[in-house]
MIDOSE-743241 format. One line per field, with one value per residue: x, y, z of N, C-alpha, C in turn; residue number from 0; residue in one letter. Coordinates in steps of 0.001 Angstrom, whole numbers. Atoms other than C-alpha are relative to their C-alpha. Layout:
N
nu: X	...;
nv: Y	...;
nw: Z	...;
cau: X	...;
cav: Y	...;
caw: Z	...;
cu: X	...;
cv: Y	...;
cw: Z	...;
num: NUM	...;
residuo: a	...;
END
This chain:
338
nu: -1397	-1079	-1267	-1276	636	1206	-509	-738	1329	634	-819	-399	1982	419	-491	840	814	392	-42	1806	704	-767	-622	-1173	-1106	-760	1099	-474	1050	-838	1276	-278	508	1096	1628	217	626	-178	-826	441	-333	-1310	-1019	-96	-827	-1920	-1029	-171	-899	-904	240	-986	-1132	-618	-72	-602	-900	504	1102	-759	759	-498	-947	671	1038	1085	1688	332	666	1029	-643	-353	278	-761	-484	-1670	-1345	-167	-1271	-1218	-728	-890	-1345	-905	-623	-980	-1425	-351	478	1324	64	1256	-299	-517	1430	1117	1263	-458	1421	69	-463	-1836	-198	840	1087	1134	615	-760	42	876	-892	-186	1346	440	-606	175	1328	-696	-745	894	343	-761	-441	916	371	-566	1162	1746	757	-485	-123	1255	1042	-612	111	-1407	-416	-1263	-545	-975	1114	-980	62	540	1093	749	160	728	1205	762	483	473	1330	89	577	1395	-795	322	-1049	660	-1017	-1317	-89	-990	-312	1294	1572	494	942	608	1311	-186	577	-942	-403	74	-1575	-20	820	-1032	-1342	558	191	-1299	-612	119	-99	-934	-14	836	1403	1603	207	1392	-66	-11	-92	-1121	-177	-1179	-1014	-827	1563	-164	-1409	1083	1367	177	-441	-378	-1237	-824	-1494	-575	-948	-305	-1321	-199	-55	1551	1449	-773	382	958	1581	711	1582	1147	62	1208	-554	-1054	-1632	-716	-1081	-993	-769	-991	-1410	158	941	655	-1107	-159	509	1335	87	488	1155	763	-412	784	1595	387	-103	-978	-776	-802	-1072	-596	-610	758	1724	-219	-1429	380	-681	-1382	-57	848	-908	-1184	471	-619	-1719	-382	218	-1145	-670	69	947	1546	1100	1146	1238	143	-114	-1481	-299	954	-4	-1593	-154	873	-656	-1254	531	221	-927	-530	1067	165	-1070	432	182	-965	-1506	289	720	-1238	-365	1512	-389	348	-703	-1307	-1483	-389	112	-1539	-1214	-352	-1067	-1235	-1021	-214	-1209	-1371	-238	-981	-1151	-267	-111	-1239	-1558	-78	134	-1148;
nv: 441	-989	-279	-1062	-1190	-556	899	-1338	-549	381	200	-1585	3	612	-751	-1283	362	654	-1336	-1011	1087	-428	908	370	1142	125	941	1367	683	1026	538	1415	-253	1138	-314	1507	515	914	1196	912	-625	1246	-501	-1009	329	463	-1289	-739	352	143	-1364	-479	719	-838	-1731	94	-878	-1849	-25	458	-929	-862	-381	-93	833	333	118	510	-421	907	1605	866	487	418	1474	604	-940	699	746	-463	65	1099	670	-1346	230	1132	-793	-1591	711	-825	-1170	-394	-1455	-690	-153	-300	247	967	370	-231	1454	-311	-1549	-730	-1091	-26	-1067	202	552	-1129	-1299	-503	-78	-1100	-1159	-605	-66	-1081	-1413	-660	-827	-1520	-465	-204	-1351	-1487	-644	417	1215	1304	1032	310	-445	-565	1041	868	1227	928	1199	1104	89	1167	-113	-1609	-301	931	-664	-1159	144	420	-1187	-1049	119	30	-1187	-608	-410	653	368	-60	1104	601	890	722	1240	1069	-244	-496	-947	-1205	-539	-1419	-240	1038	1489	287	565	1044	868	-316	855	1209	654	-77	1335	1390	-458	-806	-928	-1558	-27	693	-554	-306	-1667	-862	299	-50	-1083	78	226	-1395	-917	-593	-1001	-1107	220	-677	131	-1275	-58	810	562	626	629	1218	-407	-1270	-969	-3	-1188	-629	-975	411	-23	-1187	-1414	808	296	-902	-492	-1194	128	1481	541	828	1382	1291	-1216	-687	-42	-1018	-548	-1618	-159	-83	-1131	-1414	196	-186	-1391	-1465	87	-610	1858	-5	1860	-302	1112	1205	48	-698	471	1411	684	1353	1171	-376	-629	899	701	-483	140	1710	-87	-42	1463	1380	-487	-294	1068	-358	-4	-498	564	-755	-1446	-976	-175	-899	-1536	-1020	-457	-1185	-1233	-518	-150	-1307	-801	-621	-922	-1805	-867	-54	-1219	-1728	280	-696	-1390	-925	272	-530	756	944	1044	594	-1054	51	1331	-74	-1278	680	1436	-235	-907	1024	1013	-912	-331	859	-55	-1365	234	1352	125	462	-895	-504;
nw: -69	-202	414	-869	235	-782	-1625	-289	-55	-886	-903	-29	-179	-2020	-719	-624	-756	-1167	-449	-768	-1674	-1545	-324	88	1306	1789	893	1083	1450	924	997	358	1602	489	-55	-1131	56	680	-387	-842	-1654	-157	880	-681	-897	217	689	-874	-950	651	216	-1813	-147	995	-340	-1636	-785	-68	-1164	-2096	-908	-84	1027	1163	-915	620	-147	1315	1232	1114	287	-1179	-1082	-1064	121	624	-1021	-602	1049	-703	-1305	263	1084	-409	-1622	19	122	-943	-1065	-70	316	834	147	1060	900	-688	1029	-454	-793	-1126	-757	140	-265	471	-501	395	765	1484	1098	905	-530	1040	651	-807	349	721	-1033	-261	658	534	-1518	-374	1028	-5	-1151	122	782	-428	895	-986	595	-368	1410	1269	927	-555	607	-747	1858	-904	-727	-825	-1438	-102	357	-148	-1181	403	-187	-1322	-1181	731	-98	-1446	-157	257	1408	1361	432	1452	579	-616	611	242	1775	340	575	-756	-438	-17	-680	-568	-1247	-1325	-56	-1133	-37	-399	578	1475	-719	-225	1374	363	-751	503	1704	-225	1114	-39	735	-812	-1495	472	-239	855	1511	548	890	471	-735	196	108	-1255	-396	419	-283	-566	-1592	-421	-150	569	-877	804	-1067	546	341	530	1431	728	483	1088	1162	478	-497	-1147	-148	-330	-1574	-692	-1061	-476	-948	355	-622	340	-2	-251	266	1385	939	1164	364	-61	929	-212	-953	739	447	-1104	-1068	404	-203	-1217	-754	-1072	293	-1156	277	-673	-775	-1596	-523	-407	-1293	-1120	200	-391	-1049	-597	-38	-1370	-1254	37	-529	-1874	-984	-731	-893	-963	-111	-664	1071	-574	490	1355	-318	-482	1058	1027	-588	768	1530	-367	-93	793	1462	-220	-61	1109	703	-39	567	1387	581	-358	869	812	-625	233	1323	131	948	-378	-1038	522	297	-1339	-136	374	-966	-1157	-344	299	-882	-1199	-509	-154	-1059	-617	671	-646	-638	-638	418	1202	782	1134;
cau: 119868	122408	125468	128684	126905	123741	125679	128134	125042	123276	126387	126673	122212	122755	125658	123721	120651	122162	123693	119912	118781	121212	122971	126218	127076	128942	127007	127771	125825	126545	124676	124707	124058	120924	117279	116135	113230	114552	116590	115791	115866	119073	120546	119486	121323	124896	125255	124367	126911	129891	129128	130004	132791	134023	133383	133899	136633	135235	132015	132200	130602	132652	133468	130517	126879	124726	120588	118527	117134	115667	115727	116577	115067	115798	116259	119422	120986	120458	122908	124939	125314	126224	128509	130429	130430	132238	135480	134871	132656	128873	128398	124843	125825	127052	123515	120347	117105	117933	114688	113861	115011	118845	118580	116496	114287	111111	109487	112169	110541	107808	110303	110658	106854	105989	108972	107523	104098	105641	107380	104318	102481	105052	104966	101079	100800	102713	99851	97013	96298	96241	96329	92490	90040	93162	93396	96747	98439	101518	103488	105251	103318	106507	107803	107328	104825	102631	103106	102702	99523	98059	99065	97861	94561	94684	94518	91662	93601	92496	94724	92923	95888	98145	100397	103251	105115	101910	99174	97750	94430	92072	89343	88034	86206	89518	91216	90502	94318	93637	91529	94328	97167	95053	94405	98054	99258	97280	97546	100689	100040	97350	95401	91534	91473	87734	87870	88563	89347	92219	94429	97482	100772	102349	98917	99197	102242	99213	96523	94373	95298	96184	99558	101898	104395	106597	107914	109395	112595	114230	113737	109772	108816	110635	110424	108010	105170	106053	103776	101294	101331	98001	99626	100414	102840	105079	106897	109913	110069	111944	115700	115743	112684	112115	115146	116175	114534	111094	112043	112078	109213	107203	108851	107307	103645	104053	104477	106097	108388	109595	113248	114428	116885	114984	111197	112821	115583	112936	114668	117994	117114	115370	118643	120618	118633	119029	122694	122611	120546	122670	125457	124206	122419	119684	116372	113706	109939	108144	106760	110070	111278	108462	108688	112608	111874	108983	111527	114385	112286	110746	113732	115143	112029	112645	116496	115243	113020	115770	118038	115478	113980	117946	118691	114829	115494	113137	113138	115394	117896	117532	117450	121253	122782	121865	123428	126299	127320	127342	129606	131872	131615	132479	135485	136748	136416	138871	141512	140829	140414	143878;
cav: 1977	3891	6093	7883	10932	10718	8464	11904	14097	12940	12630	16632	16772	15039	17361	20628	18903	17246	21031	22853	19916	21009	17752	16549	14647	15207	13690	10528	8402	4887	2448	-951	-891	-3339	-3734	-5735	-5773	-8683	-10482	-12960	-12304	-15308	-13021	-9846	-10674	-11976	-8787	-6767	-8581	-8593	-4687	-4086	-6703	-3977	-598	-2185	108	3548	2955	2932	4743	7775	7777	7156	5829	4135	4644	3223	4377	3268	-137	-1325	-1680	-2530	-5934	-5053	-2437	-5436	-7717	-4919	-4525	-8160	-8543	-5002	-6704	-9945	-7449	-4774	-6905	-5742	-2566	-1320	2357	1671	1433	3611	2079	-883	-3454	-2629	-6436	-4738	-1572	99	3439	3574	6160	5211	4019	6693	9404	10317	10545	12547	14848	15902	16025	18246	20831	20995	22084	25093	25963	26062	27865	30840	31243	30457	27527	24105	20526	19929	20063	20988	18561	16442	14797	12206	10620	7609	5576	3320	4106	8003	8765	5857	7660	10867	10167	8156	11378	13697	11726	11372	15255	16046	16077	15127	12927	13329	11166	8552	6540	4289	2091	-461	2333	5355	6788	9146	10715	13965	13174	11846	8680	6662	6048	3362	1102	2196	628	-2591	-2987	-2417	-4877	-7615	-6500	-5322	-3222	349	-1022	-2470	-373	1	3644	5405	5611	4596	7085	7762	7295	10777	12515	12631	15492	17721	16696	18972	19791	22612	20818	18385	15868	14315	11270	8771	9708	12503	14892	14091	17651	19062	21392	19160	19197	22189	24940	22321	21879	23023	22787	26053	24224	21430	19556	17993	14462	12750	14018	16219	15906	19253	19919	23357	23961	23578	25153	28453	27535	26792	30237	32482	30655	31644	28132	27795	24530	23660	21757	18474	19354	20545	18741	15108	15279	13215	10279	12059	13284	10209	8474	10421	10337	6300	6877	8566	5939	3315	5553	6015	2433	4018	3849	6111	5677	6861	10074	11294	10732	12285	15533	15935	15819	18418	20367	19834	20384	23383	24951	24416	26033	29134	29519	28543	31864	34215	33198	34182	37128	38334	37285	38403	35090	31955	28920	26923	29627	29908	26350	26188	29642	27975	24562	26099	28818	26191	23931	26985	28274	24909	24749	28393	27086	24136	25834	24920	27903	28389;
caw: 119744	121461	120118	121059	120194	121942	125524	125126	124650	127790	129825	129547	129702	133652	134337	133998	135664	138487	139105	138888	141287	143683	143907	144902	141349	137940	134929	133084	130404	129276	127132	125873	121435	121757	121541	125001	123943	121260	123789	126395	130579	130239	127390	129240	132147	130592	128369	131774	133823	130733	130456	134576	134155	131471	133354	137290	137761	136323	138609	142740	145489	145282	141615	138883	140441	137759	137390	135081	132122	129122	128287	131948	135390	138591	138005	135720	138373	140580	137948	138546	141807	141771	139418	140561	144394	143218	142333	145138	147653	148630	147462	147067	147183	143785	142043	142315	141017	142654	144320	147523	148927	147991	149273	146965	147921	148524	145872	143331	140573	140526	141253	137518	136767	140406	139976	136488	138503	140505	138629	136416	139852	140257	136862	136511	139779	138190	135882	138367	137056	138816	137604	138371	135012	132686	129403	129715	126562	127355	123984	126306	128566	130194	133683	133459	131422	133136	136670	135430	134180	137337	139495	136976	137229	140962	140911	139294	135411	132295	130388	126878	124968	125589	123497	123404	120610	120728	119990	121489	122819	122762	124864	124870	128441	130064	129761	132881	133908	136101	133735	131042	133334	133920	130157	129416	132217	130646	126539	127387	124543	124272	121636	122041	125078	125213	127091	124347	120577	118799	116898	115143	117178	115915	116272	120244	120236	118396	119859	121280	124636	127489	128664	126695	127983	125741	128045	125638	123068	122215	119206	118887	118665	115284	112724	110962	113606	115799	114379	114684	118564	120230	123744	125951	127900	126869	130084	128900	130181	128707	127537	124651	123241	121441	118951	118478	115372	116948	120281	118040	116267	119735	121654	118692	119161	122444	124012	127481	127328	131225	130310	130582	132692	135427	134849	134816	137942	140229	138932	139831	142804	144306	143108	145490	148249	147648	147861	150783	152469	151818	152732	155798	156098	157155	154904	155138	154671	151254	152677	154204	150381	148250	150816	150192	146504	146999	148368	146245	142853	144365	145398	142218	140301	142142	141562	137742	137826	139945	136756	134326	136286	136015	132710	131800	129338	128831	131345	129153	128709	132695	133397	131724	132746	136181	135841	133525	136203	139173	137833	136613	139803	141493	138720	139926	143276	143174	141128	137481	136100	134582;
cu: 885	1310	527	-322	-1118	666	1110	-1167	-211	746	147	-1563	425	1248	-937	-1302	368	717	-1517	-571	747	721	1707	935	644	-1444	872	-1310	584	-1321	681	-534	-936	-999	-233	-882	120	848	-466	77	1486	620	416	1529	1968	483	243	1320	1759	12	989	1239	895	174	258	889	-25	-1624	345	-873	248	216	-1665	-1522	-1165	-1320	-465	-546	-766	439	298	-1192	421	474	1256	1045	207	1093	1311	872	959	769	1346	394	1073	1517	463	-755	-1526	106	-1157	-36	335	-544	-940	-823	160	-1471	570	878	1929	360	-692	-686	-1337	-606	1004	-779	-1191	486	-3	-1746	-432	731	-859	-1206	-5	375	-1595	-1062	676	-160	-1462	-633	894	-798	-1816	-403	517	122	-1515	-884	1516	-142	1657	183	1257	204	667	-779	712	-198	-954	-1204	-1481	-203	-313	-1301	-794	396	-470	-1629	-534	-831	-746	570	-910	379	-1424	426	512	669	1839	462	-940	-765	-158	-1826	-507	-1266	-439	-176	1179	-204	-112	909	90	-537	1467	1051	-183	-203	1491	907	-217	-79	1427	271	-1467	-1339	-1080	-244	-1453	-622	227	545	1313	436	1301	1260	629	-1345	-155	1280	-1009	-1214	-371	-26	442	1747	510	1216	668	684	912	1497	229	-108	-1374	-183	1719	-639	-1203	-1049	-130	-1028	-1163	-686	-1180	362	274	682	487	1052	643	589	319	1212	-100	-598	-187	1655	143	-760	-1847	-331	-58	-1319	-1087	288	-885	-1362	-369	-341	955	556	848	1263	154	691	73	-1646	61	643	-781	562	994	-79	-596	853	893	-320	-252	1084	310	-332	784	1699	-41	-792	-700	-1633	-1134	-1366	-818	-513	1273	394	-1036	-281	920	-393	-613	1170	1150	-802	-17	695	910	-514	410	1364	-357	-404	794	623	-1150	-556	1367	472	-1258	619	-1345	417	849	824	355	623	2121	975	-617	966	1230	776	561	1435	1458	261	576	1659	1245	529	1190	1315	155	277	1393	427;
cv: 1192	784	519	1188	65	-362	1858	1779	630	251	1903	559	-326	1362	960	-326	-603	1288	582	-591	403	-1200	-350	-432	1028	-199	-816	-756	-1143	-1056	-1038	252	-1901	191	-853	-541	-1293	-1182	-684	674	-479	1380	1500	683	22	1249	923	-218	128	2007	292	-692	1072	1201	-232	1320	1654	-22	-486	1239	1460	285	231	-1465	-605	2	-583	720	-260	-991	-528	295	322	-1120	241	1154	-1178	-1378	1068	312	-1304	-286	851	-530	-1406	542	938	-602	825	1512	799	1412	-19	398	963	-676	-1342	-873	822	-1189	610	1564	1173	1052	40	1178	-208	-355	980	1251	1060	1044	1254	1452	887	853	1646	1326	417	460	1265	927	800	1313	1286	851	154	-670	-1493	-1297	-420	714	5	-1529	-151	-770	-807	-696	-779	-383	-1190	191	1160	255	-1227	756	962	-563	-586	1347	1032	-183	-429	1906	435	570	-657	-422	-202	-1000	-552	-509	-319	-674	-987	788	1470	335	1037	189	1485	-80	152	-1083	-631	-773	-1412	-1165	-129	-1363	-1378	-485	-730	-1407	-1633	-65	-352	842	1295	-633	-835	458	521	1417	790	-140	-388	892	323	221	1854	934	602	1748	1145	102	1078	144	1747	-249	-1495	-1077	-1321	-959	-1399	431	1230	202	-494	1381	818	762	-446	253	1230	575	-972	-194	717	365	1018	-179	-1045	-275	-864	-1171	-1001	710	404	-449	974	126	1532	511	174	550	1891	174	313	1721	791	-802	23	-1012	-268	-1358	399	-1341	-1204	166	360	-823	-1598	-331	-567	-926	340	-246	-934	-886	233	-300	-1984	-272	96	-691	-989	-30	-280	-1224	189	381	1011	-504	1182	1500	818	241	1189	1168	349	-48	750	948	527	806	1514	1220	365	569	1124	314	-17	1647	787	121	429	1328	1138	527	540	-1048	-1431	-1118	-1006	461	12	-946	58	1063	-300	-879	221	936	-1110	-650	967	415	-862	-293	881	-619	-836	401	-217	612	282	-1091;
cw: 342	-845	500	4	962	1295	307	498	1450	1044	300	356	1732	480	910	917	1601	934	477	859	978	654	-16	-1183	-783	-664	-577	-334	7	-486	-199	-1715	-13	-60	1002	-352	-1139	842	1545	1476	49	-860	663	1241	-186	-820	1148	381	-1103	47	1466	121	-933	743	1732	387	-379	733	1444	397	-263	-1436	-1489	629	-975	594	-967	-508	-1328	-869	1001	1244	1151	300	-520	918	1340	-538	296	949	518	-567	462	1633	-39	-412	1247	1358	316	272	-188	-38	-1505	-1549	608	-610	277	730	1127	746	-187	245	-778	836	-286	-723	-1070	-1407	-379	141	-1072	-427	1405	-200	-1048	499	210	-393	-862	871	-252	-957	-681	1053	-470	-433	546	453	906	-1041	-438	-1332	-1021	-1140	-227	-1687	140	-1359	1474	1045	679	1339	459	-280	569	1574	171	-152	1274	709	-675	476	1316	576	-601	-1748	-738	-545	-1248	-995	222	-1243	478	-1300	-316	-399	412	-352	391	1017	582	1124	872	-204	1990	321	721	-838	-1125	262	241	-1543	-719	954	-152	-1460	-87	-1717	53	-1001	787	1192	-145	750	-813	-1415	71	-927	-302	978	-147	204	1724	178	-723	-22	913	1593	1141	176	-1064	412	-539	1258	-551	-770	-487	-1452	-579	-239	-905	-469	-829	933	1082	0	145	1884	371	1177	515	680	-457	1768	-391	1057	42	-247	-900	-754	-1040	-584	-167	-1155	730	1559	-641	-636	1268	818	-1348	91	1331	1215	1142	410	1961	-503	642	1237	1765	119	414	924	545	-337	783	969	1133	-282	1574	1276	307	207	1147	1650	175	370	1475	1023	777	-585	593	-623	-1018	333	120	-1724	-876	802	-432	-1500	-673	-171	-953	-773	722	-246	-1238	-1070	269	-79	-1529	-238	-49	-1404	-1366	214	-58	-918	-1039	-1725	636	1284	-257	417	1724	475	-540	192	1692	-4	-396	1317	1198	-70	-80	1059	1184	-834	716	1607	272	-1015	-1737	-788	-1066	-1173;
num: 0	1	2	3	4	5	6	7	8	9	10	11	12	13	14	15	16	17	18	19	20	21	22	23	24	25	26	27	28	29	30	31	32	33	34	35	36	37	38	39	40	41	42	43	44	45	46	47	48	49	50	51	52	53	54	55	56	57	58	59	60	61	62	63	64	65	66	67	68	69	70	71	72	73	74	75	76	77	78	79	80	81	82	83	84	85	86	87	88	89	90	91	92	93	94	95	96	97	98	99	100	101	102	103	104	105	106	107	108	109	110	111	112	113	114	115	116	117	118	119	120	121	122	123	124	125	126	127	128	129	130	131	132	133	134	135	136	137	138	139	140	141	142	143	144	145	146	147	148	149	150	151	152	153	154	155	156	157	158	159	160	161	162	163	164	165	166	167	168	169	170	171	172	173	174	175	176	177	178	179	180	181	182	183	184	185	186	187	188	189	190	191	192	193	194	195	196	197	198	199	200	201	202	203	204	205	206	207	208	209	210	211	212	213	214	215	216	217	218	219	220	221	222	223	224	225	226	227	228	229	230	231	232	233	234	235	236	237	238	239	240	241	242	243	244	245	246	247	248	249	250	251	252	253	254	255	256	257	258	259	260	261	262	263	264	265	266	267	268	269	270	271	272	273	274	275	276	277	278	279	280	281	282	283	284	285	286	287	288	289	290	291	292	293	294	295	296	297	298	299	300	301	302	303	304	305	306	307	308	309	310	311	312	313	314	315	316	317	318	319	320	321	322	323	324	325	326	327	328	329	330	331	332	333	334	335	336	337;
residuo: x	x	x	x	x	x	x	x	x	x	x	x	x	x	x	x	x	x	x	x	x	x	x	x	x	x	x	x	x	x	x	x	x	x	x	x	x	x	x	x	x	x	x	x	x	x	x	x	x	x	x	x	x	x	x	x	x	x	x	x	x	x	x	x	x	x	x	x	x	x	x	x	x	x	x	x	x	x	x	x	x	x	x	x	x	x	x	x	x	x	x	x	x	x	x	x	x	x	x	x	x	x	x	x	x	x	x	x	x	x	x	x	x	x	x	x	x	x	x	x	x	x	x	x	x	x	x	x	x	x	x	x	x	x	x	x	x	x	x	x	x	x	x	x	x	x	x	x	x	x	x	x	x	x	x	x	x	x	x	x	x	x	x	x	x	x	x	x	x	x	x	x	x	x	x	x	x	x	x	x	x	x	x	x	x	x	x	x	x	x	x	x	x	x	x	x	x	x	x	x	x	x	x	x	x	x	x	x	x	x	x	x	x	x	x	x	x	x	x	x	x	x	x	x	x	x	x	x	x	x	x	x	x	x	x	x	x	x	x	x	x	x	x	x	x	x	x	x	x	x	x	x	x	x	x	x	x	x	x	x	x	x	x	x	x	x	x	x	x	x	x	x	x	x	x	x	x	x	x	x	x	x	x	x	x	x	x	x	x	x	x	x	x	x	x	x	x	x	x	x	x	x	x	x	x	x	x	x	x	x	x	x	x	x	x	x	x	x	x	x	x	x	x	x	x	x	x	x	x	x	x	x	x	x	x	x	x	x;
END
């Protein structure tokens, strides 16, 4: 369930990120205070559409561009686009995450899960080290963490753990992601998955492993289970998973955490480039996409290091004296400063 605290939070979390991505936006947050999973597609629908009938005029092409996030779809940015074009007239610039049949992008919906992919590529290759043989654990096993894993285990990964709110699994050999995703699509739940054991839900975030990838809610990795973590890398994503308390904890066991704000922008950044398609009503095809978001990520890995290689400061600390200078520096730029 959402609050004014965490929707404020978040809204300041996308700033600095959609800065280190190198993107045109701001940040903004907003939320609905429900559980969907308790309410109908009919009920789904009419709170969507009463919500955009409420915020119509602080969202628009130019002004504030909803994505989805957790708890929605593309089905309910598609309620919104509709409901937002019966005030302003067809608009599909004014959603990302949208079907394809309405302008949608192709690579959208695994944008979140490759991005992380991705960055944990750049981040590995600093040390060597590739994706291929390592041992993989994933807490969240929705959009993200469900794509992650399939390209983890495309490249030659090990996904050792999984779990979601129904269950998780275990396998030292490797979970076989595809069989996982087929169990799950007709369970629609983790358990009885006959690939590998069953095992405590909080037990994945210290399970034995080389990398870690919290992809479900924030503030799983605390003070209670940090020193516990076997992981030598944690990728953060989902949004503020580790609280501060157990980011100190993890930095003295010598634990290299790559931030939210930089391991999750494929969503972002695979928004935009949806924008600018239907800007430009001109669509491209899923390669062209999953190259620019190669490149973005990349590019924003390596201003990440310059900024700790300057600052000779973790990739957090980088990660945010990037995105913070940017926007001060666009601030500065337009005059604000006084």
């Amino acid at each position: 369930m959402v609050d004014p605290d965490e929707v404020n939070a978040l809204a300041q979390l996308m700033t600095w990120k959609t800065a280190v991505a190198n993107l045109p936006y701001g940040g903004a947050k907003g939320g609905i205070g429900c559980n969907p999973r308790e309410l109908t597609v009919s009920e789904l629908q009419r709170v969507t559409r009463v919500f955009t009938q409420k915020i119509h005029d602080l969202i628009g092409i130019h002004r504030d561009v909803p994505a989805p996030d957790m708890g929605t779809n593309s089905q309910t940015m598609a309620w919104i686009l509709d409901e937002y074009s019966k005030f302003h007239g067809y608009s599909p610039a004014v959603v990302t995450g949208k079907p394809i049949e309405l302008g949608g992008s192709l690579g959208r919906e695994a944008a979140t899960g490759l991005g992380v992919v991705f960055a944990t590529e750049f981040l590995l290759d600093e040390y060597g080290m590739s994706i291929a043989n390592m041992k993989f654990a994933i807490q969240g096993f929705g959009n993200v963490g469900s794509w992650a894993a399939s390209f983890i285990h495309q490249k030659g990964g090990k996904v050792v753990a999984v779990s979601d709110i129904t269950g998780a699994v275990k396998n030292p050999n490797g979970i076989d992601i595809p069989a996982l995703l087929k169990h799950k699509e007709k369970a629609y739940s983790l358990k009885d998955f006959e690939g590998g054991d069953a095992m405590d839900l909080n037990d994945v975030l210290v399970h034995e492993c080389d990398v870690l990838i919290p992809c479900a809610l924030g503030g799983v990795l605390n003070k209670e289970n940090a020193a516990d973590v076997k992981a030598k890398f944690i990728i953060e994503a989902a949004n503020h998973p580790t609280d501060p308390e157990a980011d100190e904890i993890l930095s003295r066991k010598g634990v290299t955490i790559l931030p939210d704000i930089y391991a999750n922008s494929g969503g972002v950044t695979v928004s935009y480039f949806e924008w600018v398609q239907n800007i430009q009503g001109f669509m491209w095809e899923e390669e062209k996409v999953n190259y620019e978001l190669k490149r973005y990520m990349k590019r924003a890995f390596n201003d990440i290091k310059a900024m700790c290689h300057t600052h000779n400061c973790n990739l957090r600390m980088g990660a945010f004296a990037l995105g913070v200078n940017k926007v001060a520096r666009a601030t500065v730029l337009r005059g604000w400063e006084a």
